[in-house]
C-alpha positions in Angstrom: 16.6 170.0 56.6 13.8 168.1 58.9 11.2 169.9 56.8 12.6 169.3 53.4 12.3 165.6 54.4 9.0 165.8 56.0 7.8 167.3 52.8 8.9 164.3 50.4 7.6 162.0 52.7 4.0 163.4 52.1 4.5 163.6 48.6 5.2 159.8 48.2 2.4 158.9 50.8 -0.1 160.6 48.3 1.1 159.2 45.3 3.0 162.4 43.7 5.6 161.4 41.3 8.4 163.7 42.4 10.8 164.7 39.6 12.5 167.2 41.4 13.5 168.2 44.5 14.9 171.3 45.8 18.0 170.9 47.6 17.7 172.1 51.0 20.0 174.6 52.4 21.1 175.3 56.2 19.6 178.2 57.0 22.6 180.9 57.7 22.8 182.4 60.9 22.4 186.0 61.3 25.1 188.5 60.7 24.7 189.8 63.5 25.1 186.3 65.6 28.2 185.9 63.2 30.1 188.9 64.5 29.1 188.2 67.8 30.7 185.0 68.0 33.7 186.9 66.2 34.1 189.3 68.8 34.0 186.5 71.7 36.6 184.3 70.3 39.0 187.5 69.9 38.1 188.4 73.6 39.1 184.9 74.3 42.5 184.8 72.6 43.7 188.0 74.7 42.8 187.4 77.6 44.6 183.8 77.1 47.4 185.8 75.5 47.5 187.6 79.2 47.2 184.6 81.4 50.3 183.3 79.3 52.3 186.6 80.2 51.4 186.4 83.7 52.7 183.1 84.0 55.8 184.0 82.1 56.4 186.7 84.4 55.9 184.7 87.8 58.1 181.7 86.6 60.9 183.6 84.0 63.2 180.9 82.2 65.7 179.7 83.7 69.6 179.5 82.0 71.1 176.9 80.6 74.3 176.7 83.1 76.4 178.8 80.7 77.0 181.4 83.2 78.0 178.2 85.9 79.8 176.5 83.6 82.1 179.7 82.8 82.4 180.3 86.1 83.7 177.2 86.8 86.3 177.4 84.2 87.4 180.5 85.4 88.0 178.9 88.9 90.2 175.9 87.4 92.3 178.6 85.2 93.5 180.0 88.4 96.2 177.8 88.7 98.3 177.5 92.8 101.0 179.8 93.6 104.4 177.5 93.2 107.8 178.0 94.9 109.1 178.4 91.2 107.0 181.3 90.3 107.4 183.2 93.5 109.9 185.4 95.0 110.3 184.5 98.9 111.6 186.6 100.9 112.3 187.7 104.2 110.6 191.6 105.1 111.6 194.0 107.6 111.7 192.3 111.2 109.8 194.1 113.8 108.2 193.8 117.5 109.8 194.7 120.9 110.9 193.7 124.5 109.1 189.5 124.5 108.9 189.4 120.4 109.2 189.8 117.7 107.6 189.8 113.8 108.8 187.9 110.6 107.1 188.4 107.8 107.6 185.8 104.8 106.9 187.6 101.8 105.8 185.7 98.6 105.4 188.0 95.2 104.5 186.2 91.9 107.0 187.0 89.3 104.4 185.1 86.7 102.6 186.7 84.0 99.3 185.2 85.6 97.3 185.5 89.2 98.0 181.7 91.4 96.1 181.1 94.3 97.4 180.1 97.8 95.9 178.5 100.7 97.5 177.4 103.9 100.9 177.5 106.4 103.7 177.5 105.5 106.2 175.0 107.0 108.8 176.9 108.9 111.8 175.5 110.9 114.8 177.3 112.4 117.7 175.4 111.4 121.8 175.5 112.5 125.0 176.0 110.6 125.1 171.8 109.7 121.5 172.3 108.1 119.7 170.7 110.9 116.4 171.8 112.6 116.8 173.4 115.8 114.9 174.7 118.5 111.1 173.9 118.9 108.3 173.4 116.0 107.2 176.0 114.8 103.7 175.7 115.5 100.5 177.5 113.6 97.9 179.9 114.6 94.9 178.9 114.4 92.8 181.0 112.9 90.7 180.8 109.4 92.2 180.1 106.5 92.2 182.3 103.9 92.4 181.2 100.1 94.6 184.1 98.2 94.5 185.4 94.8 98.5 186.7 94.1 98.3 189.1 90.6 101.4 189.3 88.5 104.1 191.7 90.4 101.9 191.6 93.9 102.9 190.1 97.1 101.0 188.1 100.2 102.6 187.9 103.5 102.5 185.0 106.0 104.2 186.0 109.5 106.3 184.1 112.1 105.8 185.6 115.6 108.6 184.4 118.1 108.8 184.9 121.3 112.6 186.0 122.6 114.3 183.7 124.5 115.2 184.2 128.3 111.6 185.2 129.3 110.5 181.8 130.5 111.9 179.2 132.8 114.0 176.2 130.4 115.1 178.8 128.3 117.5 181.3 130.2 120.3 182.5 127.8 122.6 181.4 126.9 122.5 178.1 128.5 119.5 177.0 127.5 119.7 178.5 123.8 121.2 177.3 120.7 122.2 179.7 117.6 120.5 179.4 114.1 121.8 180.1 110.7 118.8 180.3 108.7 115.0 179.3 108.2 113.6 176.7 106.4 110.1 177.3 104.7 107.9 175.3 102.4 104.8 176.7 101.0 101.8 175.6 100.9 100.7 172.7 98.5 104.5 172.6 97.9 107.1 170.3 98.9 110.6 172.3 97.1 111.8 173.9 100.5 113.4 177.7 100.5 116.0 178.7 102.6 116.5 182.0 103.8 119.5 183.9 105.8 118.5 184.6 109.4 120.4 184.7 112.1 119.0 184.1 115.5 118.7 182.4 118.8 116.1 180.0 119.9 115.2 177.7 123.0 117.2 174.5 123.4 114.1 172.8 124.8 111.3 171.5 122.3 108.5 171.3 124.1 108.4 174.7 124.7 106.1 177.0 122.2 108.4 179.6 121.3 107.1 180.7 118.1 103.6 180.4 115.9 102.8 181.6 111.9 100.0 182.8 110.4 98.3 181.3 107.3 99.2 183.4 103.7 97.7 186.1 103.8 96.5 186.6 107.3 97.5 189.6 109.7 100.2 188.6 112.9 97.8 188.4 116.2 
């Protein structure tokens, strides 16, 4: 192009009367330059295509909190074992000479799993109804949460100690008779009462028996 115009400049400086003038063209680069610079820009597109990879590889997407959220759902479906879905029972009493083990047994009679979590409230009571005897007080120990399925059973135990082994409760002067216990479940407040016949320490200050949390063993 810079010659073209040089060219018409020296026409018109020696007086030529131009009438035409050929068009001037960019000169075209070389085929061989052209597939050069063909091949480099494809070389440059993979290798970008790779560093992408890489980086998709060191830092994969991350979800959208589907799996979270249905996990959370799931956790608020399992509804809490209630006194009204559950059969509570006492099971077979066992221990030896100083005590002796009560098992409270709780199956769900639902068509769904609950969950339970806690002590249950336990208190010896007479033939009038009344309480009697010391608290029952709890083990302290961790705390399970408990999944019951349909038709299954968790166990909570009462372990008392048998009276005339300690000083304030020699029988039978210093023991009373009891009728039955007492028991509320956990996150409940609809007590059960259940047939058990027994003898405990007059005196309430002393710590005659303990239970275990749903689902825990007896120490």
């Amino acid at each position: 192009m810079h010659n073209c115009r040089y060219a018409l400049a020296r026409r018109r400086e020696i007086g030529q009367s131009v009438r035409h003038v050929q068009r001037c063209v960019r000169p075209k680069r070389p085929v061989g330059m052209r597939r050069q610079l063909v091949i480099g820009l494809a070389v440059l597109a993979s290798a970008c295509s790779g560093v992408n990879a890489a980086r998709s590889a060191d830092h994969p997407a991350t979800s959208t909190g589907a799996t979270s959220t249905a996990a959370t759902a799931a956790a608020a479906v399992l509804r809490p074992c209630r006194t009204e879905g559950l059969d509570v029972r006492l099971g077979t009493l066992s221990g030896g000479m100083s005590h002796n083990y009560i098992p409270i047994v709780l199956t769900n009679l639902t068509r769904s799993p609950c969950a339970m979590q806690g002590y249950p409230d336990v208190s010896f009571i007479n033939a009038a109804g009344d309480p009697t005897g010391p608290r029952v007080t709890r083990w302290a120990d961790h705390v399970p949460r408990v999944t019951i399925d349909p038709g299954r059973s968790a166990t909570a135990t009462i372990v008392q100690m048998n009276v005339g082994l300690y000083a304030g409760c020699s029988y039978p002067t210093q023991t009373s008779p009891t009728t039955a216990l007492r028991i509320t479940l956990p996150g409940d407040t609809r007590p059960v009462v259940l047939h058990d016949p027994t003898n405990v320490c007059t005196s309430r200050t002393i710590a005659q028996s303990v239970v275990t949390p749903v689902g825990r063993p007896a120490p």
